[in-house]
PyMOL Python script that loads the backbone (N, CA, C, O; Angstrom):
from pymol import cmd

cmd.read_pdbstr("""\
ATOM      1  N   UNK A   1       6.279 -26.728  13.514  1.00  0.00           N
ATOM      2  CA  UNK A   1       5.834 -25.439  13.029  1.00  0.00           C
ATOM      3  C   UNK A   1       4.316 -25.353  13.204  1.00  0.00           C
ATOM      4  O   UNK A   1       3.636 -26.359  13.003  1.00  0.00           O
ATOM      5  N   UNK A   2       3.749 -24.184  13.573  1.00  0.00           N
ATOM      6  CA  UNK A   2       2.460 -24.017  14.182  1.00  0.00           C
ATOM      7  C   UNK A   2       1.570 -23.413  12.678  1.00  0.00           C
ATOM      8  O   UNK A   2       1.926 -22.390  12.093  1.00  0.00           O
ATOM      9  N   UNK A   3       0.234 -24.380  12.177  1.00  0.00           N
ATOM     10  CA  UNK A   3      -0.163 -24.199  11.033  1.00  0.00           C
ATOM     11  C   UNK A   3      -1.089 -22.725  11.204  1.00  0.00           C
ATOM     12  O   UNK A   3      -1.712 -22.402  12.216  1.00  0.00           O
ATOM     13  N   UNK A   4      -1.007 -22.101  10.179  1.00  0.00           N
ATOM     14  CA  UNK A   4      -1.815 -20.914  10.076  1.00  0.00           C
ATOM     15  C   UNK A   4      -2.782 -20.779   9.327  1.00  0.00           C
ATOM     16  O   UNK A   4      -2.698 -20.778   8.099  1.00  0.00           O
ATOM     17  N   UNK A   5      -4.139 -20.607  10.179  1.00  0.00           N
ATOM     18  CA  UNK A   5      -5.408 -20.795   9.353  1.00  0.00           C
ATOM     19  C   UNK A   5      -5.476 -19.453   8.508  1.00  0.00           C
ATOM     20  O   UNK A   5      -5.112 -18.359   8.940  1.00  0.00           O
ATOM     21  N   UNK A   6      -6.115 -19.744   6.948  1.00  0.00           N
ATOM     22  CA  UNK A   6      -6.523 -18.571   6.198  1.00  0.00           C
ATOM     23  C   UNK A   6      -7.909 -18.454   6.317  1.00  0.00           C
ATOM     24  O   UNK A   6      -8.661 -19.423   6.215  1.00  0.00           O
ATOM     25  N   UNK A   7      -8.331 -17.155   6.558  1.00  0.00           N
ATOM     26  CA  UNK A   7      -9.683 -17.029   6.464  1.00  0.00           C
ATOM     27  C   UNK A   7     -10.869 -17.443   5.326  1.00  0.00           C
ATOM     28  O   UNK A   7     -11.988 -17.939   5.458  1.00  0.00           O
ATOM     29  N   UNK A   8      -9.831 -16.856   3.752  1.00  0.00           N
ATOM     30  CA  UNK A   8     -10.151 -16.728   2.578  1.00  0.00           C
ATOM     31  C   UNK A   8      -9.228 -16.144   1.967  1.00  0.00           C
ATOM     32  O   UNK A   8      -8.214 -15.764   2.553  1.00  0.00           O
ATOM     33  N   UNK A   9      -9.445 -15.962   0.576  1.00  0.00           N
ATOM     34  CA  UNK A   9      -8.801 -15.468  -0.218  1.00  0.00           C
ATOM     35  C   UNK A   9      -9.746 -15.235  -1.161  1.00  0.00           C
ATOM     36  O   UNK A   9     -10.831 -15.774  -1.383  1.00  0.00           O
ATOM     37  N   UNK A  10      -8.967 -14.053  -1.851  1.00  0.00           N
ATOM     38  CA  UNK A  10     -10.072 -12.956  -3.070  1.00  0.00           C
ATOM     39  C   UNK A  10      -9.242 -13.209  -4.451  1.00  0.00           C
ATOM     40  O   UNK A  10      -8.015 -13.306  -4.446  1.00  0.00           O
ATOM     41  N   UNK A  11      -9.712 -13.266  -5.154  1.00  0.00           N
ATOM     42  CA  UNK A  11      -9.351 -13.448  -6.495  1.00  0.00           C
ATOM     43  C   UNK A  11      -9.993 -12.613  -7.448  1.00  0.00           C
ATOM     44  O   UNK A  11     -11.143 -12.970  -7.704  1.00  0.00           O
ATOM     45  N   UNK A  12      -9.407 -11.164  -8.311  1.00  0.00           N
ATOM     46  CA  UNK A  12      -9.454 -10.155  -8.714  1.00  0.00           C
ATOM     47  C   UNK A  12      -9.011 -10.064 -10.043  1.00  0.00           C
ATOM     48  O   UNK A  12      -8.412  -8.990 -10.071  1.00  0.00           O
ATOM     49  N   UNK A  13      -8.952 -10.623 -11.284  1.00  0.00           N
ATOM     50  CA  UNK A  13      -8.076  -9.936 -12.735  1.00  0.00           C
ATOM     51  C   UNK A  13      -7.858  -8.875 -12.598  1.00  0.00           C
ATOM     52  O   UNK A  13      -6.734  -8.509 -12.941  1.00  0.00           O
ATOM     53  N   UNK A  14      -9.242  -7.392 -11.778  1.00  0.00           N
ATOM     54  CA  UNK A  14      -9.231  -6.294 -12.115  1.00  0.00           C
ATOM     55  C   UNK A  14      -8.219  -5.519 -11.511  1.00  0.00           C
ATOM     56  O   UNK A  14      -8.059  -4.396 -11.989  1.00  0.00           O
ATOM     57  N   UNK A  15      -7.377  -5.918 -10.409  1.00  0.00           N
ATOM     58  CA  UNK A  15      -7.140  -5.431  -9.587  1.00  0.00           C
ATOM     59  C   UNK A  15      -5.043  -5.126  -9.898  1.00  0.00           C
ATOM     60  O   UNK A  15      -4.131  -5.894 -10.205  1.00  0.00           O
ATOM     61  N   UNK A  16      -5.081  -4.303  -9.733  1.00  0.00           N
ATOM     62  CA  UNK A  16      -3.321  -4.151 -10.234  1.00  0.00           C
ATOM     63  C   UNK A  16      -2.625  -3.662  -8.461  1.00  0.00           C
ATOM     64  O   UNK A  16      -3.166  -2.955  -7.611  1.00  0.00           O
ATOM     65  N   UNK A  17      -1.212  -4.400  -8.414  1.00  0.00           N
ATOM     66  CA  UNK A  17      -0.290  -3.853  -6.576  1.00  0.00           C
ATOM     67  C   UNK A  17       0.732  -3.300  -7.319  1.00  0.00           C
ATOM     68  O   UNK A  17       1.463  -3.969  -8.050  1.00  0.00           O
ATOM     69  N   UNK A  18       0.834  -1.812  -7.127  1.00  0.00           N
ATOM     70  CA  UNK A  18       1.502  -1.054  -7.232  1.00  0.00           C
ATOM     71  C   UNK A  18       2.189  -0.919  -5.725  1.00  0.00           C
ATOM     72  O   UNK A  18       1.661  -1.095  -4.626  1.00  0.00           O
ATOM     73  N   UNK A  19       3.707  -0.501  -6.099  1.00  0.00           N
ATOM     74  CA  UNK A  19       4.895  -0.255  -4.700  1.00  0.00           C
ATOM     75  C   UNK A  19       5.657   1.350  -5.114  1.00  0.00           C
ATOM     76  O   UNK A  19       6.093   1.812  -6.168  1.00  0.00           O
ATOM     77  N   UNK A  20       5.572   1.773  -3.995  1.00  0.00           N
ATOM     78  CA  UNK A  20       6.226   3.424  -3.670  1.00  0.00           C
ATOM     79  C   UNK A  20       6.721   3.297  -3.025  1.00  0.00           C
ATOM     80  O   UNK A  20       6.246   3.325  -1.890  1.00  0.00           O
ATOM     81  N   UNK A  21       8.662   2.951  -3.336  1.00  0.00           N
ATOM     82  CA  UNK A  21      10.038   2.860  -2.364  1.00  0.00           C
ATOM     83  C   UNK A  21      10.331   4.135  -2.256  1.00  0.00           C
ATOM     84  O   UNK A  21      10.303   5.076  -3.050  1.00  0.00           O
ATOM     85  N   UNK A  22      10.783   3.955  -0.509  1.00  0.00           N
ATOM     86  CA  UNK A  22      11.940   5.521  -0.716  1.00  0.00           C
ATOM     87  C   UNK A  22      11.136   6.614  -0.642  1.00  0.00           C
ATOM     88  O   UNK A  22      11.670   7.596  -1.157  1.00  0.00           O
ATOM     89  N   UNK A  23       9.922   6.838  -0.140  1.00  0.00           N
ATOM     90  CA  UNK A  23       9.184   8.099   0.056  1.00  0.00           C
ATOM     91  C   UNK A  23       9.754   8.306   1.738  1.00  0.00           C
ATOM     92  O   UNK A  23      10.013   7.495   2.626  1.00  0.00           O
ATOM     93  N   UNK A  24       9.787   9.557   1.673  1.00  0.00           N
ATOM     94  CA  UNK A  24      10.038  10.419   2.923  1.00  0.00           C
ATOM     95  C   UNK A  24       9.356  10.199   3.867  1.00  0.00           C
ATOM     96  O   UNK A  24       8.153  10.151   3.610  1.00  0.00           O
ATOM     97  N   UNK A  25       9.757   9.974   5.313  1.00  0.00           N
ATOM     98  CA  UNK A  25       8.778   9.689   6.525  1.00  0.00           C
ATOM     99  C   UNK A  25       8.462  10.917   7.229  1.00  0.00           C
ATOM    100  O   UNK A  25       8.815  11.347   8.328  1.00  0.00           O
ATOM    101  N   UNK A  26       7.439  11.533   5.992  1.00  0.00           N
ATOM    102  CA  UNK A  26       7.094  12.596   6.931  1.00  0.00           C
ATOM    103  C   UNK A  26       5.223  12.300   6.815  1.00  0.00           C
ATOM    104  O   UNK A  26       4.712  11.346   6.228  1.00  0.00           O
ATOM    105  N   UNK A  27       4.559  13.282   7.467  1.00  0.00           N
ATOM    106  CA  UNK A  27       3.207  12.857   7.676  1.00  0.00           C
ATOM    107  C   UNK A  27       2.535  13.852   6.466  1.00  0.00           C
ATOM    108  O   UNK A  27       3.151  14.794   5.966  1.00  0.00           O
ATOM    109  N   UNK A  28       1.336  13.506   6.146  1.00  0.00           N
ATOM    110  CA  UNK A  28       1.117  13.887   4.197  1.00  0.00           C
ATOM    111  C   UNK A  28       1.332  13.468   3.344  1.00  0.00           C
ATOM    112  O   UNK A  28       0.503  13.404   2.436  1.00  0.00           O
ATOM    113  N   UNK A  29       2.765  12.906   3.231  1.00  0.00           N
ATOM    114  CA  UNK A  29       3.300  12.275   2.057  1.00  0.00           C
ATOM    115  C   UNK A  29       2.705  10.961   1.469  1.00  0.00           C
ATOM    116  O   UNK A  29       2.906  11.061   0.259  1.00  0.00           O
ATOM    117  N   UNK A  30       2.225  10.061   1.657  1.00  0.00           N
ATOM    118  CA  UNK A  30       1.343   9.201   1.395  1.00  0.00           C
ATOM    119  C   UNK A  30       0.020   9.338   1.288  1.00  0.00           C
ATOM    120  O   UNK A  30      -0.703   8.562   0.663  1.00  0.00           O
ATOM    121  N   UNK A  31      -0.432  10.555   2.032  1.00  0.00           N
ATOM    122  CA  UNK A  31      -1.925  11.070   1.690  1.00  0.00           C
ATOM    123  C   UNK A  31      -2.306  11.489  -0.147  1.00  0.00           C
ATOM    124  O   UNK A  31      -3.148  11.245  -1.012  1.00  0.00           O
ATOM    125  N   UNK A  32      -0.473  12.600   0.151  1.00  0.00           N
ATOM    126  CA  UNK A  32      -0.899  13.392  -1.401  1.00  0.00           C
ATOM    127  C   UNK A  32      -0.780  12.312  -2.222  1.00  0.00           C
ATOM    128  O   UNK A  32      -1.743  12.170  -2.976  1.00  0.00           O
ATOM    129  N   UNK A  33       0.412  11.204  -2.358  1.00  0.00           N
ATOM    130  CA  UNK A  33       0.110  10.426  -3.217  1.00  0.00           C
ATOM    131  C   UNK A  33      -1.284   9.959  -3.399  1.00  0.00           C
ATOM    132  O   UNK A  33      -1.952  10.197  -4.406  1.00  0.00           O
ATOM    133  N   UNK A  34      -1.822   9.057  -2.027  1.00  0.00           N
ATOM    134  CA  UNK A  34      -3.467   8.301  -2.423  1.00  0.00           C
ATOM    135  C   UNK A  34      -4.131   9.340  -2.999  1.00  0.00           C
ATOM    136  O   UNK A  34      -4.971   8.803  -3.720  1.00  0.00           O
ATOM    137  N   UNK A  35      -4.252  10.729  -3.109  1.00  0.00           N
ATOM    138  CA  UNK A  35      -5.502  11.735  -3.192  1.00  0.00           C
ATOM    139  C   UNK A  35      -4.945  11.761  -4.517  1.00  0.00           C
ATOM    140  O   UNK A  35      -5.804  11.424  -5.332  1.00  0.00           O
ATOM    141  N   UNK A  36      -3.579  12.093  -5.167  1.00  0.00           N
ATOM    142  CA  UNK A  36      -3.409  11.885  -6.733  1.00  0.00           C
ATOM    143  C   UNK A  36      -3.846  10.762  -7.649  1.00  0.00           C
ATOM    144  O   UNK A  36      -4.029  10.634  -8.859  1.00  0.00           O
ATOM    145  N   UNK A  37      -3.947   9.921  -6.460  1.00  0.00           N
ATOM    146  CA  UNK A  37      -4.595   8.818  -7.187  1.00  0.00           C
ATOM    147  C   UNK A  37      -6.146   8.548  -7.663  1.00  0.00           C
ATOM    148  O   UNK A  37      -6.517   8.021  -8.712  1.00  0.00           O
ATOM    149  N   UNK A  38      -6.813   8.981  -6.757  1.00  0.00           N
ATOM    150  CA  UNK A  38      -8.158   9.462  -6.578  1.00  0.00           C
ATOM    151  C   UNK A  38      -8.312  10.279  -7.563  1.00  0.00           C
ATOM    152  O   UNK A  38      -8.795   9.789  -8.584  1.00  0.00           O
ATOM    153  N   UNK A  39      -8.019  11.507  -7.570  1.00  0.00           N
ATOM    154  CA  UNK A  39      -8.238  12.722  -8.599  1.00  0.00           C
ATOM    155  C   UNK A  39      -7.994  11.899 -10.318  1.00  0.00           C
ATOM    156  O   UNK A  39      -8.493  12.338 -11.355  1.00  0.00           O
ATOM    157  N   UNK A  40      -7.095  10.626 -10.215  1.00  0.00           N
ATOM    158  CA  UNK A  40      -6.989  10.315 -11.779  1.00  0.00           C
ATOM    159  C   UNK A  40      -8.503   9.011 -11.902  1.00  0.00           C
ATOM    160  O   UNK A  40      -8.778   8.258 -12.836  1.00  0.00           O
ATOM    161  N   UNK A  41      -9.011   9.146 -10.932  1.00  0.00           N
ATOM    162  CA  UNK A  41      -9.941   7.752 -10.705  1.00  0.00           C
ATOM    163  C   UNK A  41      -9.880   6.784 -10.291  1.00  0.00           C
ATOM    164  O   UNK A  41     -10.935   6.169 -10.138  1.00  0.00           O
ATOM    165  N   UNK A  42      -8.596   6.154  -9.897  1.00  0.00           N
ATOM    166  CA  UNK A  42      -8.211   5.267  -9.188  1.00  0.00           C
ATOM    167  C   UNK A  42      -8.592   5.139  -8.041  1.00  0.00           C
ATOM    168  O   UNK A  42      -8.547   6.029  -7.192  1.00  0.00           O
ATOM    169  N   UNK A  43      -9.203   3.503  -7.810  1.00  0.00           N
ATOM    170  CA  UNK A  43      -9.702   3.087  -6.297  1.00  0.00           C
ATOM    171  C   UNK A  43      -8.743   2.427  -6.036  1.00  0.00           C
ATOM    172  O   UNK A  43      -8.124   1.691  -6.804  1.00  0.00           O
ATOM    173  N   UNK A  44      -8.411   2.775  -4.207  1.00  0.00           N
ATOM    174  CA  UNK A  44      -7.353   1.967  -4.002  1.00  0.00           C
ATOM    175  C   UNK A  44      -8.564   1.202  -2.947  1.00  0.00           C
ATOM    176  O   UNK A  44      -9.609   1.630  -2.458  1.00  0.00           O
ATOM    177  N   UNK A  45      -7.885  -0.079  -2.877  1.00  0.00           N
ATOM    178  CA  UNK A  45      -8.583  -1.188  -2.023  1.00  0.00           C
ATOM    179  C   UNK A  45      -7.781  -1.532  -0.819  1.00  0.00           C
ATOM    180  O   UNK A  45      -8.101  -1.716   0.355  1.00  0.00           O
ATOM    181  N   UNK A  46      -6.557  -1.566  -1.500  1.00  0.00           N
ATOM    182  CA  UNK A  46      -5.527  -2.180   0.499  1.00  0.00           C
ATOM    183  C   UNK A  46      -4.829  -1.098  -0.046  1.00  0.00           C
ATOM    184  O   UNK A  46      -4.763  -0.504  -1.122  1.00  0.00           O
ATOM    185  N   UNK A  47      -4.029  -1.017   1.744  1.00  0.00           N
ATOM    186  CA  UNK A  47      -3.261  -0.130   1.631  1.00  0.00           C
ATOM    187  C   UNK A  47      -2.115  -1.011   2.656  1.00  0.00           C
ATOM    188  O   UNK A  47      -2.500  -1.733   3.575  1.00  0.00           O
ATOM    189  N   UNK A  48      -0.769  -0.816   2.335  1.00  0.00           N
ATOM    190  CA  UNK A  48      -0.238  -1.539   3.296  1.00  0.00           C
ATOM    191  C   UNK A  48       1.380  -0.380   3.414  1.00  0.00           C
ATOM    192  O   UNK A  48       2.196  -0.263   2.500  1.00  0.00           O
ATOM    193  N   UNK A  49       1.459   0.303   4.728  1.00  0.00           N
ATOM    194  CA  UNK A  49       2.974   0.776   4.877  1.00  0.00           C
ATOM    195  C   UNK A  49       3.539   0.319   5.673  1.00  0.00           C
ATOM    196  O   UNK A  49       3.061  -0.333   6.602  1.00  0.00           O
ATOM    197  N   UNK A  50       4.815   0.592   5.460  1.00  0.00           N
ATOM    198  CA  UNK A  50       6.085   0.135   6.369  1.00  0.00           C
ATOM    199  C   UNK A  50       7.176   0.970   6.171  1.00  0.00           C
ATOM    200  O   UNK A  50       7.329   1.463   5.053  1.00  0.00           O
ATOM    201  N   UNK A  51       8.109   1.261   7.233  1.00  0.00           N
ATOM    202  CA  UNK A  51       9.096   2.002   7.139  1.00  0.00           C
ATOM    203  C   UNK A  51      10.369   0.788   7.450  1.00  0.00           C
ATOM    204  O   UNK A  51      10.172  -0.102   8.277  1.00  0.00           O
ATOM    205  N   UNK A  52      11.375   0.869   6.852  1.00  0.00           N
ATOM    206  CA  UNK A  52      12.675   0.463   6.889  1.00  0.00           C
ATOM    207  C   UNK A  52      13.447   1.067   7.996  1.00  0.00           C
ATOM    208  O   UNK A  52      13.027   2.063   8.585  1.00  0.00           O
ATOM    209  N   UNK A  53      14.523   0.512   8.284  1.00  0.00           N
ATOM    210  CA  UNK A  53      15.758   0.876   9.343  1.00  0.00           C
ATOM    211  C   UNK A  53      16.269   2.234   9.020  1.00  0.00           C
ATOM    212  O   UNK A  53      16.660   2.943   9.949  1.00  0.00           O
ATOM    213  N   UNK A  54      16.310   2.727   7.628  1.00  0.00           N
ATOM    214  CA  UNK A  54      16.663   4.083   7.170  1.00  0.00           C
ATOM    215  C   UNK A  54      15.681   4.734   7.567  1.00  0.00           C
ATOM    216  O   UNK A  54      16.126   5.871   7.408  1.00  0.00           O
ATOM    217  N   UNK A  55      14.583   4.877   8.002  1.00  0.00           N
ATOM    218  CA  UNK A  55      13.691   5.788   8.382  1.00  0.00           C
ATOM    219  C   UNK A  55      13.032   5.985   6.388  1.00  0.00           C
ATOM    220  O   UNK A  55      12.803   7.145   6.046  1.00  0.00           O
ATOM    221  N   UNK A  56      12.881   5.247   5.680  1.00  0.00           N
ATOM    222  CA  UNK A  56      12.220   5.442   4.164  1.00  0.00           C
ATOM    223  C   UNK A  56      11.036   4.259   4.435  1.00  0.00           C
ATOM    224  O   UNK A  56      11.019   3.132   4.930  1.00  0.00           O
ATOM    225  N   UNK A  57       9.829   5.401   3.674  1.00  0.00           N
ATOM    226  CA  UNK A  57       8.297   4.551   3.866  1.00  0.00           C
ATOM    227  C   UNK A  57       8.578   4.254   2.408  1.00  0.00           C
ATOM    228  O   UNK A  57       9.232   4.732   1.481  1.00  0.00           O
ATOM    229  N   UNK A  58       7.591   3.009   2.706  1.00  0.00           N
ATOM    230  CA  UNK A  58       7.098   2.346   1.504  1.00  0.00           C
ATOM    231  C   UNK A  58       5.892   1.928   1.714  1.00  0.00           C
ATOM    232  O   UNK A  58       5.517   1.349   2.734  1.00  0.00           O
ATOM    233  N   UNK A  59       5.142   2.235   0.643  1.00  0.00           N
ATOM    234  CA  UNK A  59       3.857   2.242   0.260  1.00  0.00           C
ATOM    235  C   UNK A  59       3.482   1.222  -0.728  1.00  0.00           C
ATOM    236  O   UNK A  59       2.323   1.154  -1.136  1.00  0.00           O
TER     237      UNK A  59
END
""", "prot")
cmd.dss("prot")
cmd.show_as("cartoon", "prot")
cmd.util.cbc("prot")
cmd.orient("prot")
């Protein structure tokens, strides 16, 4: 097995990973969520999507 170097790693208390299954794969839909998030004050730092075989994003 071929070893995989880590660059680093971050270590955060402040930091909370929230998951959004099952949102619609259409284009916007993950915007309005991040911008609702924003509007309550929330910084988002990563962002990571993926869509499933059903055609459903997750955020």
């Amino acid at each position: 097995m071929k070893k995989v170097k880590i660059g680093g790693v971050i270590r955060n208390a402040n930091l909370a990973k929230i998951g959004i299954m099952g949102i619609p794969d259409r284009p916007g839909v993950a915007g309005a969520i991040l911008s609702s998030l924003g509007h309550e004050g929330i910084n988002v730092e990563f962002i990571v999507q993926c869509i499933d075989l059903n055609n459903q994003d997750h955020v």
